[in-house]
Residue frames relative to the residue before (quaternion, step in Angstrom):
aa qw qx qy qz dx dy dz
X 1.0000 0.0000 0.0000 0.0000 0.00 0.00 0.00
X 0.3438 -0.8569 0.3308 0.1952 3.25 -0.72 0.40
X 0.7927 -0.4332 0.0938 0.4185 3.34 -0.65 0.92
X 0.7813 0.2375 -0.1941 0.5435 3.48 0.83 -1.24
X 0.4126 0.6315 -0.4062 0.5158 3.35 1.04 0.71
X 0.8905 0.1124 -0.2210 0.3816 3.32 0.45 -0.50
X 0.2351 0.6318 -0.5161 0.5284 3.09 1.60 0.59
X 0.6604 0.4323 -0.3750 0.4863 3.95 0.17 -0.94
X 0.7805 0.4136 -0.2962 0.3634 3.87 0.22 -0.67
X 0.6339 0.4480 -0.3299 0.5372 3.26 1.45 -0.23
X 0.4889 0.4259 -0.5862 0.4858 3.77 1.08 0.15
X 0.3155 0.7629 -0.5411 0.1605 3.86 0.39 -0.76
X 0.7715 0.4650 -0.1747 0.3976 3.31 -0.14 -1.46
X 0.5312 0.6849 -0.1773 0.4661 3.52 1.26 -1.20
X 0.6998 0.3318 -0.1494 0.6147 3.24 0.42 -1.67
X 0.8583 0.2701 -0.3546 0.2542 3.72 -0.35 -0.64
X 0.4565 0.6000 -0.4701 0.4589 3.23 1.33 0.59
X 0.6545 0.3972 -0.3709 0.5256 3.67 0.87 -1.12
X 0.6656 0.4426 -0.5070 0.3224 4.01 0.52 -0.25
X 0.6895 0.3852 -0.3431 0.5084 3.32 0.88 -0.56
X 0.1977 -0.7522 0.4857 0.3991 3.98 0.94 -0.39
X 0.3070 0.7416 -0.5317 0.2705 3.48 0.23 1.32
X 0.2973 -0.7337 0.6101 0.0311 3.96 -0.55 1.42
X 0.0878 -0.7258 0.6821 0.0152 2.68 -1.52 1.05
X 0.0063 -0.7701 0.6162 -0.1646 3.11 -1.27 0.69
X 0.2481 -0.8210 0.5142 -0.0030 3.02 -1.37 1.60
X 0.1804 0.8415 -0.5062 -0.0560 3.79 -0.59 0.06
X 0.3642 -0.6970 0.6023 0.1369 3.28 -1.42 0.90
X 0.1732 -0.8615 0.4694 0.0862 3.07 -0.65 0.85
X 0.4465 0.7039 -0.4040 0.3767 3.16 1.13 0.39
X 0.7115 0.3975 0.0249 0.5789 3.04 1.37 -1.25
X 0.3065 -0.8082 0.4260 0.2672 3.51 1.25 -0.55
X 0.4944 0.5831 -0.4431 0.4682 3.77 1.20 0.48
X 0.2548 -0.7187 0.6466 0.0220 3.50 -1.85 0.99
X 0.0004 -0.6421 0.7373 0.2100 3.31 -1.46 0.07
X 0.3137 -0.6126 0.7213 0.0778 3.23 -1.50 0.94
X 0.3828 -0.6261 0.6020 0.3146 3.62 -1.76 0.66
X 0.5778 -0.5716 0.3244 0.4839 3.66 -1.10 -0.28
X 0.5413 0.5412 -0.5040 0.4001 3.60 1.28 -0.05
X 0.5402 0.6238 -0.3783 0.4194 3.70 0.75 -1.00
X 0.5813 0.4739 -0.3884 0.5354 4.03 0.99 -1.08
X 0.5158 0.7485 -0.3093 0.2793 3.51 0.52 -1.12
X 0.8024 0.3631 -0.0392 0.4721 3.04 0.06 -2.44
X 0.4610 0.5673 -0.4147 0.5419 3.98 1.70 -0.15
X 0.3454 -0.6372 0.5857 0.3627 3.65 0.74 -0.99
X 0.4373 0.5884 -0.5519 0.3975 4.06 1.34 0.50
X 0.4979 -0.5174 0.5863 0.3750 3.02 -1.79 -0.10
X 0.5304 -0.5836 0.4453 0.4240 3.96 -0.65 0.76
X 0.8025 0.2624 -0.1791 0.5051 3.33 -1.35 0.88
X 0.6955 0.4909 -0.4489 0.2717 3.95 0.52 -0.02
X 0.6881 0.2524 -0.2653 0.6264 3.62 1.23 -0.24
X 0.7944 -0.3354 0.4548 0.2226 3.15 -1.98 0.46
X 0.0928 0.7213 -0.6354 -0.2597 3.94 -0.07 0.02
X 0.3335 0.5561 -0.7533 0.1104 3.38 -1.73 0.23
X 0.7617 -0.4184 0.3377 0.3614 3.37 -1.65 -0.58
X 0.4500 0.5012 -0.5625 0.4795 3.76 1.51 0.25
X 0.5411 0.6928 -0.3702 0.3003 3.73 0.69 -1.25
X 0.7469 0.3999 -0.2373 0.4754 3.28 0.36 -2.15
X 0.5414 0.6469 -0.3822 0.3773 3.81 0.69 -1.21
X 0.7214 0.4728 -0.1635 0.4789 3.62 0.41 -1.27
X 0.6850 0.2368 -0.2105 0.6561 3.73 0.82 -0.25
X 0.7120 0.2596 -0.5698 0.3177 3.70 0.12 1.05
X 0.6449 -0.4519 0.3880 0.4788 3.02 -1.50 0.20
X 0.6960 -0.5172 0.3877 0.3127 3.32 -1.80 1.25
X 0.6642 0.6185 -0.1921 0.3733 3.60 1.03 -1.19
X 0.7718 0.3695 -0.1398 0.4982 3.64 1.47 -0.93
X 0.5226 0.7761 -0.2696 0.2276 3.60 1.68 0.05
X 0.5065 0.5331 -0.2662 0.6232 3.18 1.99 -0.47
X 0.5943 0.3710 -0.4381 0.5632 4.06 0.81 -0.08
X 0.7177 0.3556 -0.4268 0.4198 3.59 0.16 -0.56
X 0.7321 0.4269 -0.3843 0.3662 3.61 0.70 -0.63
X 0.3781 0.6331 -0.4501 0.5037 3.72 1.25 0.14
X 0.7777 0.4492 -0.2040 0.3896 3.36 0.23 -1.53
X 0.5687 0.5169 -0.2939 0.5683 3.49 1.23 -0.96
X 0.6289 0.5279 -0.2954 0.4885 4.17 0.63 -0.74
X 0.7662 0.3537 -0.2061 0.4953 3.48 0.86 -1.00
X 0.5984 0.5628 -0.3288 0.4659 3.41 1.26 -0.16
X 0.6594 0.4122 -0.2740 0.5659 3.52 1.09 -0.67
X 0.5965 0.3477 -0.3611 0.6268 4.11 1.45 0.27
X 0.9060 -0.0697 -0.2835 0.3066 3.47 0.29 0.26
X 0.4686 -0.7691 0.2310 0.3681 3.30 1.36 0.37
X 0.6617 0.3610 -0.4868 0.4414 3.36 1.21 1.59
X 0.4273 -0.6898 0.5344 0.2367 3.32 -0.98 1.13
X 0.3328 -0.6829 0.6128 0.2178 3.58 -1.17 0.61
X 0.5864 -0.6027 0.4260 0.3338 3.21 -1.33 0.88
X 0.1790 -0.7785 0.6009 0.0275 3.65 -0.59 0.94
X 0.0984 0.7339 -0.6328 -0.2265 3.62 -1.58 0.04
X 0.0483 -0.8794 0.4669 -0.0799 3.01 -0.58 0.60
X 0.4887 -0.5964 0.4852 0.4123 4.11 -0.83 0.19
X 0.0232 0.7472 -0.6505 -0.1342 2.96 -1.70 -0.13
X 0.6221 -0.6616 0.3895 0.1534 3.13 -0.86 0.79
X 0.0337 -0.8591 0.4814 0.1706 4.33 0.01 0.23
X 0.7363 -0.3562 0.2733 0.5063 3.59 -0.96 0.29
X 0.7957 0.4314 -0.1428 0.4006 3.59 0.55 -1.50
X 0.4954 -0.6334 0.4246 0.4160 3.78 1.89 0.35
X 0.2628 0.6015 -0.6059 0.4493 3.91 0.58 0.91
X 0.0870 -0.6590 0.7282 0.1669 3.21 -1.66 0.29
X 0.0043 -0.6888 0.7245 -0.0256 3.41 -0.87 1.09
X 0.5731 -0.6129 0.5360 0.0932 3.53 -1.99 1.39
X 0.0592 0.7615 -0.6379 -0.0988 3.99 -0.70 0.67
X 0.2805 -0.5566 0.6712 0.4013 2.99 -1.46 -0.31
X 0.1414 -0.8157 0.5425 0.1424 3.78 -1.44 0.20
X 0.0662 -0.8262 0.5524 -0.0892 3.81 0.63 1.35
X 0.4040 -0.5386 0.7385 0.0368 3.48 -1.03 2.28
């Protein structure tokens, strides 16, 4: 395949995440480190790459009210290695509240 060929298939993922506006995001819990895509920075309202992901990050961008459900889920995830689907608020830079969904 050629070079500028597969450079295009590897934006793929990328693009069909901003069309649908759907974030991904990995995390190890052994170690407590994440990697966030750049749509996932997005749907925070960050620029990609300006904070740290892990679980201080995500913590800090929900709503004060939904942090004990995510930290449950995060507790039970690290006892059985599956996150339950969760919704929940978050909180943007500019003090919006905007609804996700989070699917382990």
């Amino acid at each position: 395949m050629p070079q500028h060929e597969q450079a295009r298939v590897e934006r793929r993922p990328a693009q069909i995440q901003r069309l649908a506006r759907v974030g991904f995001w990995e995390m190890d819990f052994t170690t407590d480190t994440a990697w966030w895509s750049d749509e996932l920075y997005r749907i925070f309202g960050l620029e990609p790459g300006s904070v740290q992901p892990g679980r201080i990050a995500l913590a800090s961008r929900l709503s004060p009210d939904d942090l004990a459900k995510v930290d449950a889920a995060i507790a039970s995830a690290r006892e059985t290695g599956v996150l339950p689907d969760l919704v929940q608020r978050i909180v943007l830079p500019n003090g919006d509240e905007r609804r996700i969904s989070l699917k382990g």
